[in-house]
C-alpha positions in Angstrom: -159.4 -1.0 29.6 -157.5 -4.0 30.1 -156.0 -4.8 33.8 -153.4 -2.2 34.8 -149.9 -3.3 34.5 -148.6 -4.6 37.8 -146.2 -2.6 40.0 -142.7 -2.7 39.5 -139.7 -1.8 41.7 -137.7 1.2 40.3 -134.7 -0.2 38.2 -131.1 0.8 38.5 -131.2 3.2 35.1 -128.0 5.8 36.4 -125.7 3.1 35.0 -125.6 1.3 32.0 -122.7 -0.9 31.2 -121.3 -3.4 28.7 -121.2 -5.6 31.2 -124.8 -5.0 32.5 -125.6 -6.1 28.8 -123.4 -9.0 28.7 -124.1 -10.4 32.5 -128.0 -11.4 32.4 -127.8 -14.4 29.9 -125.0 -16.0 31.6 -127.1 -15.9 35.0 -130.7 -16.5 33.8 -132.3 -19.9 33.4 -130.2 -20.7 30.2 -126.6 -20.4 32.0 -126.3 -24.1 32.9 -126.4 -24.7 28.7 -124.7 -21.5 27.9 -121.7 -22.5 30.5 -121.4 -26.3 29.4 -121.3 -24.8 25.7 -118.8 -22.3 26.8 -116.6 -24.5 28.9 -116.5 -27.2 25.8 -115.8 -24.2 23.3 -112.7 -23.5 26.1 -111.4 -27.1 26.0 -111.3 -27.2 22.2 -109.4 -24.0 22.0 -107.2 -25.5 24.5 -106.9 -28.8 22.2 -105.9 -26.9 19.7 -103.3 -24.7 21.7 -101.9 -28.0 22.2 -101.5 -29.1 18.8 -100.0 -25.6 17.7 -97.6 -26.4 20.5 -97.0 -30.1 19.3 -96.7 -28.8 15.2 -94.0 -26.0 16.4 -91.8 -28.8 17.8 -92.5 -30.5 14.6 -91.4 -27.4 12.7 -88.0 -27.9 14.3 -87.2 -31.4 13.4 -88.3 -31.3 10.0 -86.4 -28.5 9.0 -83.3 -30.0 10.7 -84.2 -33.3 8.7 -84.4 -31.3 5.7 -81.2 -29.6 6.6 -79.4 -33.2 7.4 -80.6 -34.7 4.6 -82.2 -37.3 6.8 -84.4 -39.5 4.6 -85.5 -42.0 7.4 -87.3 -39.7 9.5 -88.9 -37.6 6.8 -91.8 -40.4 6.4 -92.4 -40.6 10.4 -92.5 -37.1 10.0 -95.2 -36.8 7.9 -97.2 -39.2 9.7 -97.1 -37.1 12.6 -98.0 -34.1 10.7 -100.9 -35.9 8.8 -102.3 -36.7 12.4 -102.0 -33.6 14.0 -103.2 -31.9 10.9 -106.6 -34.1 10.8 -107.3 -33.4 14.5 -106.4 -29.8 14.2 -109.2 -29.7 11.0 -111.7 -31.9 13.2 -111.6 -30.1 16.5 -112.0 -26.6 14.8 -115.0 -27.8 12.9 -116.7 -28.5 15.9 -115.2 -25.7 17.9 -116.9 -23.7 15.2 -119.9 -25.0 15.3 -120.7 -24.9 19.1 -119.6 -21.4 19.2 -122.3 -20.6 16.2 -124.8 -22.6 18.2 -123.9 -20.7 21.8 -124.0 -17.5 19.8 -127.2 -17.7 18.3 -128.7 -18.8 21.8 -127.8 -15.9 23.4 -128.8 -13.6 20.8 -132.2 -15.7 20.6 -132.5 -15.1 24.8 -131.5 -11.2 23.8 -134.0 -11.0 21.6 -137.3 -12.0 23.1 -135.6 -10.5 26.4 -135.4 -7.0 24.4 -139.0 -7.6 22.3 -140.6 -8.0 25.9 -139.3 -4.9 27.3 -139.8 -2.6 24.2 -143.2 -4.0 24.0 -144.0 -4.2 27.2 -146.0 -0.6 28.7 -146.4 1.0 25.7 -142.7 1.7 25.7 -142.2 1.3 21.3 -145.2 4.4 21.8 -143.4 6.4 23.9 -139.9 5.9 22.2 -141.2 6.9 19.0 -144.0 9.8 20.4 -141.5 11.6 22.2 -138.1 10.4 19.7 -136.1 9.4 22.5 -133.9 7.0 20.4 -133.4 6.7 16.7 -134.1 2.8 15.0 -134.9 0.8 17.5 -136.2 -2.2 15.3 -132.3 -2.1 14.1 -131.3 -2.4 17.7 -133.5 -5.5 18.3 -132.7 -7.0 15.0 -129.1 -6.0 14.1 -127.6 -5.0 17.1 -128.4 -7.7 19.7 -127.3 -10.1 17.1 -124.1 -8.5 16.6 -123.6 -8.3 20.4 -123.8 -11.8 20.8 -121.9 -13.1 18.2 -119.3 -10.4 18.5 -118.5 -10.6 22.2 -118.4 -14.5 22.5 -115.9 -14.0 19.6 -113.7 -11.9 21.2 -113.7 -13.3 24.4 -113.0 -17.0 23.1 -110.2 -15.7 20.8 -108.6 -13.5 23.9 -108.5 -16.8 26.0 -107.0 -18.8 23.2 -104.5 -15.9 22.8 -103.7 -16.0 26.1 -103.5 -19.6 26.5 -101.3 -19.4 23.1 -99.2 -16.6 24.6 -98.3 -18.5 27.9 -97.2 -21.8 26.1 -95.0 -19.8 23.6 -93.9 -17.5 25.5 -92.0 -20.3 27.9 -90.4 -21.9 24.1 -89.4 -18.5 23.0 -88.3 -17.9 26.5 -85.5 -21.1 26.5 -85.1 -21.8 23.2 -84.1 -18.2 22.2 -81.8 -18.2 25.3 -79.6 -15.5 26.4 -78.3 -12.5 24.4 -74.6 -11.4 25.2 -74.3 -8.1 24.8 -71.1 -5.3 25.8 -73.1 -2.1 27.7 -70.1 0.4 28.6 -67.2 -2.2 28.7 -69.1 -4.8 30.8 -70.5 -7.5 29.3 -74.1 -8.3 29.9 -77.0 -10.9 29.4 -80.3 -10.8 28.4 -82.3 -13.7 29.6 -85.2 -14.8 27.1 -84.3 -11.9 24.9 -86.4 -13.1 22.5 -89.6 -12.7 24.3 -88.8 -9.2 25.4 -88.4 -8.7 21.6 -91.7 -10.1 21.0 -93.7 -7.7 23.3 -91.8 -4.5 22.6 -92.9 -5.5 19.0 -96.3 -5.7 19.8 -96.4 -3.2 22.4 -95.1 -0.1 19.9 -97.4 -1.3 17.5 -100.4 -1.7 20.1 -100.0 1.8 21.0 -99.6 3.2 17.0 -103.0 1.9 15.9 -104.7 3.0 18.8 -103.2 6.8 18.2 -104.4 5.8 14.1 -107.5 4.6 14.5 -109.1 5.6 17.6 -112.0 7.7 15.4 -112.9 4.6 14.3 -115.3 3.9 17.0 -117.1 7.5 16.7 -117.5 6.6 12.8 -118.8 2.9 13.3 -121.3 4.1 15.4 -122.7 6.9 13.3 -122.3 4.7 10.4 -125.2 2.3 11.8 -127.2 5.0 12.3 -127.3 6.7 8.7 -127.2 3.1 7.4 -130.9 2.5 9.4 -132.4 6.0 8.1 -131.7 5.1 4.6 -132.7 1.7 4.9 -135.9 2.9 6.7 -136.5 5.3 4.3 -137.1 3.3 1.4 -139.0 0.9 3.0 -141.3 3.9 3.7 -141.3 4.2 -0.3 -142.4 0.5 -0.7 -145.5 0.8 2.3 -146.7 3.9 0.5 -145.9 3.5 -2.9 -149.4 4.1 -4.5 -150.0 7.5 -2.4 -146.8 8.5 -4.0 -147.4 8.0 -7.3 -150.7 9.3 -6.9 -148.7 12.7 -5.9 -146.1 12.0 -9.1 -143.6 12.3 -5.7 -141.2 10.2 -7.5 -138.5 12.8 -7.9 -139.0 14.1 -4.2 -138.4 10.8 -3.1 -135.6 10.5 -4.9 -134.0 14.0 -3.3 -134.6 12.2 0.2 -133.4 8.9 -0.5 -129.7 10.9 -1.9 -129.9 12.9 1.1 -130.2 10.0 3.0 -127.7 8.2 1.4 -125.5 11.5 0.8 -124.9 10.6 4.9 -124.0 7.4 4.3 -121.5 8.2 2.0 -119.8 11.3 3.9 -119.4 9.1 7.0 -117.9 6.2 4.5 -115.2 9.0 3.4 -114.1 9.3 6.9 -114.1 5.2 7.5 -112.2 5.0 4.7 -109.7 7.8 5.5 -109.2 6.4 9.1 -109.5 2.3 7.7 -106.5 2.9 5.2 -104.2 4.8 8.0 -105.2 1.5 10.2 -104.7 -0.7 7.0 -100.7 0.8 6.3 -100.2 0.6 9.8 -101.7 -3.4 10.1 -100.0 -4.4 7.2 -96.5 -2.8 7.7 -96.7 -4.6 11.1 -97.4 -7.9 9.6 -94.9 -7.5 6.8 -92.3 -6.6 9.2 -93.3 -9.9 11.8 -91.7 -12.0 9.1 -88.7 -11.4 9.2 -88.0 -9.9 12.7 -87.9 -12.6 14.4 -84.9 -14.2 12.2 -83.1 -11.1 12.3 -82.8 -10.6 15.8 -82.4 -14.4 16.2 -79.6 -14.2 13.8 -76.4 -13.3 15.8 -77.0 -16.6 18.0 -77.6 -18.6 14.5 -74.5 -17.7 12.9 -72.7 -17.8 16.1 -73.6 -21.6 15.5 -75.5 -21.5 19.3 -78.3 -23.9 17.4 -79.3 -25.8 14.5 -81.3 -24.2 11.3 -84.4 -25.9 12.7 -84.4 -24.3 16.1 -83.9 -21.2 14.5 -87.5 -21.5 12.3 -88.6 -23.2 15.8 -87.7 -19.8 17.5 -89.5 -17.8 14.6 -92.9 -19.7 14.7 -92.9 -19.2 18.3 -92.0 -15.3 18.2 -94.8 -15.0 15.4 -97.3 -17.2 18.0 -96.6 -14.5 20.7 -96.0 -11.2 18.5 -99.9 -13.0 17.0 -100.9 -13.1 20.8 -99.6 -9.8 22.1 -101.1 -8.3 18.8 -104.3 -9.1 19.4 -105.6 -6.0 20.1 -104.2 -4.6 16.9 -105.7 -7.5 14.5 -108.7 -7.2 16.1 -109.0 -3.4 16.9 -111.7 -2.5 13.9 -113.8 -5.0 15.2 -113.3 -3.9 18.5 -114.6 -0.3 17.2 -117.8 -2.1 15.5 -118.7 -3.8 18.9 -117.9 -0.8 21.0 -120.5 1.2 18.4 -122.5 -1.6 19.0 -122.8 -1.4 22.8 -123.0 1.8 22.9 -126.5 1.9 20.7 -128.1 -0.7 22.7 -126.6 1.0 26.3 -129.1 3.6 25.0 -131.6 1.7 24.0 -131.6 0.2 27.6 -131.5 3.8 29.4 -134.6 4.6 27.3 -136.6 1.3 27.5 -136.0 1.6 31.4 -136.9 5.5 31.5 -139.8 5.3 29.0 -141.2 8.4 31.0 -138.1 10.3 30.1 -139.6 13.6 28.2 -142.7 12.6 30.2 -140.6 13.8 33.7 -139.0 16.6 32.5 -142.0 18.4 30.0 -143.5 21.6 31.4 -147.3 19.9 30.5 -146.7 17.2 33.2 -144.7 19.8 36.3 -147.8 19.4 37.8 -148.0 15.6 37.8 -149.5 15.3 34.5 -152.7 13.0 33.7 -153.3 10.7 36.0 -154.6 7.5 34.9 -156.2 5.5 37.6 -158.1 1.8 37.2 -160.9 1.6 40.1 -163.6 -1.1 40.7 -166.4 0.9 39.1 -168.4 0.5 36.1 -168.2 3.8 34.9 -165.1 6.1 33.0 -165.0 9.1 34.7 -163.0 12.5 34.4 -162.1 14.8 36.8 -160.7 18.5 36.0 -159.0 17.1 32.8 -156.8 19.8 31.1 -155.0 18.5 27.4 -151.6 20.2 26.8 -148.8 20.3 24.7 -145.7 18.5 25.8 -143.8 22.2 25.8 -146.7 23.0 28.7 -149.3 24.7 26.3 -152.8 24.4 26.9 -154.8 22.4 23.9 -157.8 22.3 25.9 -160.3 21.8 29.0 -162.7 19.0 29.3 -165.4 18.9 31.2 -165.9 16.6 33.8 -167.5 13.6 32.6 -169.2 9.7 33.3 -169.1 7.5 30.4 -171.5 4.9 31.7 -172.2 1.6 30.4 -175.0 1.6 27.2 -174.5 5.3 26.8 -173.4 6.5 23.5 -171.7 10.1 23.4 -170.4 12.1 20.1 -167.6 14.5 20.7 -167.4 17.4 18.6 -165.1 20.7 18.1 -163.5 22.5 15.4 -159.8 20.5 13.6 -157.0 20.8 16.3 -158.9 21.1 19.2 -157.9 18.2 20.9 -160.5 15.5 19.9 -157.7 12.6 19.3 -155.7 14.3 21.7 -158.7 13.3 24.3 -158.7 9.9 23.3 -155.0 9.4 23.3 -155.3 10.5 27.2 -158.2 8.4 28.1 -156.3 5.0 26.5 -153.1 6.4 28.6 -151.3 7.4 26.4 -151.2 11.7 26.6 -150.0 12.0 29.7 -149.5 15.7 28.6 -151.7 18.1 31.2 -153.4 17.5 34.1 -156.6 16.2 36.6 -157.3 12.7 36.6 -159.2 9.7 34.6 -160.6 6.8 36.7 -161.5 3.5 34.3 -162.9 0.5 35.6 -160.2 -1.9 36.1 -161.7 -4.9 34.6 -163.2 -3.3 31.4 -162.5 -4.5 27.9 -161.9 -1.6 25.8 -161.4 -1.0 21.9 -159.9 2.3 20.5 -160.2 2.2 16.6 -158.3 4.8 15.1 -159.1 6.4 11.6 -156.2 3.8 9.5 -156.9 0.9 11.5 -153.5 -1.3 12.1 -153.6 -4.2 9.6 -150.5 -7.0 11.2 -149.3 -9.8 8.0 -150.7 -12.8 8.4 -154.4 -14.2 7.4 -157.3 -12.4 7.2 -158.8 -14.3 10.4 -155.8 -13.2 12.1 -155.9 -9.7 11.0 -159.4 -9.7 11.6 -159.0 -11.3 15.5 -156.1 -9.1 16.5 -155.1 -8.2 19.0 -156.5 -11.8 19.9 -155.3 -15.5 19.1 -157.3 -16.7 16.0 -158.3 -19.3 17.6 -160.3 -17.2 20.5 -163.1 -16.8 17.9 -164.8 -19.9 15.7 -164.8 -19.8 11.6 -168.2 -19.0 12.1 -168.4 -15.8 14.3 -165.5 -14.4 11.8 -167.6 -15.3 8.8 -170.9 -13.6 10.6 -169.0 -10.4 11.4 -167.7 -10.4 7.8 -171.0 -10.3 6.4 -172.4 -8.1 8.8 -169.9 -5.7 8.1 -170.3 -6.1 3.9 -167.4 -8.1 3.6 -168.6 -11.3 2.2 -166.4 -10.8 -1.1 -163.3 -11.8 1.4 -165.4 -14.5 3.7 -163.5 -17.5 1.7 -160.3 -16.0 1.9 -160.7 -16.0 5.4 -157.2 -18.4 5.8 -155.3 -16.6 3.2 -152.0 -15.0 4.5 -151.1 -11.9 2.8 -150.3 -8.1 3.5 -153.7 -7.7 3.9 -153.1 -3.8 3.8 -152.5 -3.4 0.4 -155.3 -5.7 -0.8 -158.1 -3.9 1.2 -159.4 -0.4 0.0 -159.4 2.2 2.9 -163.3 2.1 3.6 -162.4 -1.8 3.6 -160.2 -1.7 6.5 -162.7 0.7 7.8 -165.4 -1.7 7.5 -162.6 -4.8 9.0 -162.0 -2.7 11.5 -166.1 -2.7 12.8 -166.2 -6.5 12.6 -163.2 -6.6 15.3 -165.8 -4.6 17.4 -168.4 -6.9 16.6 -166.7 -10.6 17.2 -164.4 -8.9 20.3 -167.5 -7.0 22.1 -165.7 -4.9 24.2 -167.5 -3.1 27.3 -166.1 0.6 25.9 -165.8 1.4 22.0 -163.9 4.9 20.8 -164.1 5.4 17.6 -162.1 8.1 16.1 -163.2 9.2 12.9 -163.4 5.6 12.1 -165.6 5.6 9.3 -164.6 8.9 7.6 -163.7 6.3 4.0 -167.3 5.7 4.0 -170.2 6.8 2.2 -173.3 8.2 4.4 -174.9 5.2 4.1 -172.7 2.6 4.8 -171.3 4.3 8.0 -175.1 4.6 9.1 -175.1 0.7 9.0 -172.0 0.7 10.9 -173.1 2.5 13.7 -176.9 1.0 13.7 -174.6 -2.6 13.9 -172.7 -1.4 16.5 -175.5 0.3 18.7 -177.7 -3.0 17.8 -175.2 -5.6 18.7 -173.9 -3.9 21.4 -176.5 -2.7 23.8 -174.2 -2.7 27.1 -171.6 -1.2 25.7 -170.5 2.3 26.0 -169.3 4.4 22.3 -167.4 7.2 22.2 -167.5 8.9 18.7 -165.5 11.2 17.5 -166.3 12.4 14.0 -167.1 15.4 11.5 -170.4 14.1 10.0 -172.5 15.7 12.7 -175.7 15.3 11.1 -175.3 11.4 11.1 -173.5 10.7 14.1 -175.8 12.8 16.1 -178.5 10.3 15.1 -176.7 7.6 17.7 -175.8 9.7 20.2 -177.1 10.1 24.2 -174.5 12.6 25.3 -172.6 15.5 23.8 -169.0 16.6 24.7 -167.6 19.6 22.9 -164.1 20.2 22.7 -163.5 23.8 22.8 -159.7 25.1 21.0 -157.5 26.8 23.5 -155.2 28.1 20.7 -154.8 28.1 16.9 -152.4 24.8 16.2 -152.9 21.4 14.8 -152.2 18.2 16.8 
């Protein structure tokens, strides 16, 4: 066993917000970077505000030196333009740029922030053992990515709207001037008529999308999550495609993969029902801005109250504000993406922070469950250990056991008694039942399953994991290669491949011995480990193992009685409680 994780106070898990996504990276030991980045980004946008403000003035005077015929400003004008436009192009490259850069640092902090939690306790086990959330790998890789990005996009565009908004609103506000108007007989003025114009504009149409496209946040969501299934489905076709074509499986697969994707493409129907209600509704509002603005500016044109020029003046600045108070309408299918978005990783949070969830709420663990306690002794121990069934049904009863250093015990009892079930407890894992396991808190332990776990990377690596390569010399890997009849692969020691499909499955067997062998751990479990190996070469295994590792305890669990008993000092049956398969 390795030492026990250390004790943690109980986290806040009743609430989780967008915020409480959002807030952590701008207070954590980045923020002084992440605020200078976001502060520059702020100035830029405000540079460029300023310019949008500088080219509307512009607009006026060269359409009234276009409507005067005025040939000696034209040139100046021009000049002015051609400056503006250069440090418009400039500062939005590098506004760009440093909001790429700020994004992908906060998606990077995200990332090894979320890889240390979901890693951290056995909480990827859990999460998949008792299903509590659905694609989490898409979460980590897709999701925080898209929360980063997204969310500084947003926010930077809403404060450049709103910066935008306020310095337009005050042009539309006295250069559109007062409308005269008769109400009953009396005549009346509207100050800044134009602006109120502007955000009833926006306002009605604010309000129509929302009632149009509301759904859209339901469907984005769902749509990630059909999206991951299919996506994870065939890449369960590629990691198993020789066992399937063993089975000639290649038309079942096929019938999964359109089921699969027969998901994807109901939930497309509804996006695309609700997109194009959103898209007649977007694009009716933006065909209508155009000309708006010139109609309700009209009565003061032709009333001669100002020049041709002012007039396009006044309709560049009601398009910047309609732009501004529209923002949520331009923007609102994105909002629905990043809505979706949060809400997938606001449950990936409640789970990663409850990883006991099903654990607190099963019937097998009412009474407290297995208790797995690390104690300064040099024995494993059991004490009125009882194996269930998360729905509280008994697999079996161990007896009460001490697994002492040097001793060597095989475990026997008919299929789907509980045999891996037992080992799954005593690794902490099953905490399905109850009574109590005490493990010596400083042990080194090793629990080789039948398909060992093979990670990419070289064979040293493979070979050395869950360790550094570089714990263990060349030489000690090369030894434990041999030993373990393995030589074939000793110079390909430093190759990197996906060493999974190379080796055969008594191969990996075999790999999986010399981890024992280089690693010597204090407790070995072996769960029918060797059960891709012929008689003979699994007696070599175990006379290796037994030989090379006097002091340390093994556990066996296996069907080949006959062999294993050979090796053994101690017997623990397994008796079935009822007829089901674990």
């Amino acid at each position: 066993m390795s030492n026990p994780p250390s004790g943690a106070a109980p986290r806040e898990t009743d609430s989780i917000s967008a915020w409480s996504l959002i807030r952590p990276y701008w207070v954590s030991e980045e923020r002084r970077t992440a605020w200078g980045l976001l502060i520059t980004i702020i100035v830029l946008d405000l540079l460029l505000v300023g310019i949008d403000a500088r080219l509307n003035t512009w607009n006026r005077d060269f359409y009234n030196a276009l409507e005067g015929r005025n040939v000696r400003e034209f040139p100046q004008l021009m000049l002015v333009f051609s400056a503006l436009a250069f440090a418009f192009v400039a500062i939005s490259v590098y506004n760009r740029y440093l909001r790429q850069m700020l994004g992908f640092r906060w998606r990077q902090w995200l990332t090894t922030r979320y890889l240390e939690e979901w890693l951290a306790d056995k909480t990827f086990y859990r999460m998949e053992r008792d299903r509590l959330t659905d694609n989490p790998d898409q979460r980590i890789a897709v999701d925080l990515g898209a929360l980063a990005t997204t969310t500084l996009s947003l926010t930077l565009d809403l404060l450049s709207t709103l910066e935008t908004l306020v310095w337009f609103s005050t042009v539309l506000w006295i250069t559109g001037g007062a409308l005269a108007v008769v109400m009953g007989g009396t005549p009346v003025e509207i100050p800044g008529y134009m602006l109120w114009a502007a955000i009833f504009y926006a306002i009605a149409g604010s309000v129509l999308t929302n009632k149009v496209a509301h759904p859209l946040v339901s469907i984005n969501y769902q749509m990630q999550r059909v999206e991951a299934d299919f996506r994870f489905g065939l890449i369960r076709v590629r990691e198993n495609a020789e066992q399937i074509a063993f089975y000639d499986g290649m038309r079942a697969e096929e019938r999964i993969a359109q089921d699969l994707f027969g998901r994807i493409r109901d939930n497309w129907w509804r996006v695309m029902k609700y997109t194009r209600r959103y898209s007649f509704v977007l694009n009716f509002y933006a065909q209508i801005a155009d000309i708006f603005p010139i109609v309700v500016a009209s009565p003061r044109y032709f009333a001669g109250v100002f020049s041709f020029g002012t007039l396009m003046q006044i309709a560049d600045a009601f398009g910047s504000v309609s732009e501004s108070l529209s923002w949520f309408i331009n923007n609102y299918d994105t909002l629905a993406q990043w809505r979706a978005t949060v809400n997938r990783l606001c449950e990936f949070r409640r789970v990663a922070q409850q990883p006991h969830l099903k654990e607190s709420v099963s019937p097998a663990t009412e009474h407290g469950g297995i208790n797995l306690h690390y104690v300064d002794e040099s024995r494993l121990t059991t004490h009125k250990l009882t194996l269930a069934l998360p729905n509280g049904e008994t697999l079996a009863s161990v007896r009460d056991i001490a697994v002492k250093p040097g001793s060597r015990w095989l475990v026997r009892g008919p299929s789907g008694s509980g045999k891996s079930t037992l080992l799954r407890a005593l690794a902490g894992l099953w905490p399905f039942g109850s009574g109590s396991i005490d493990a010596p808190v400083n042990a080194h332990t090793m629990f080789i399953p039948q398909q060992s776990y093979l990670p990419a990377g070289t064979l040293k690596s493979v070979l050395t994991y869950p360790a550094p390569d570089t714990h263990f010399s060349d030489a000690a890997c090369r030894e434990a290669l041999h030993l373990c009849r393995l030589a074939d692969y000793v110079e390909r020691m430093h190759e990197s491949t996906n060493w999974w499909r190379i080796l055969s499955p008594g191969e990996q067997q075999r790999l999986a011995a010399a981890r024992v062998l280089i690693q010597k751990p204090d407790y070995v479990f072996l769960d029918e480990a060797t059960s891709a190996l012929d008689s003979e070469s699994e007696a070599h295994l175990y006379h290796l193992l037994t030989e090379r590792l006097p002091n340390a305890a093994i556990f066996i669990v296996t069907h080949r009685k006959s062999l294993a008993e050979l090796f053994h000092h101690e017997t623990l049956d397994i008796a079935r409680a009822c007829e089901h398969t674990v």
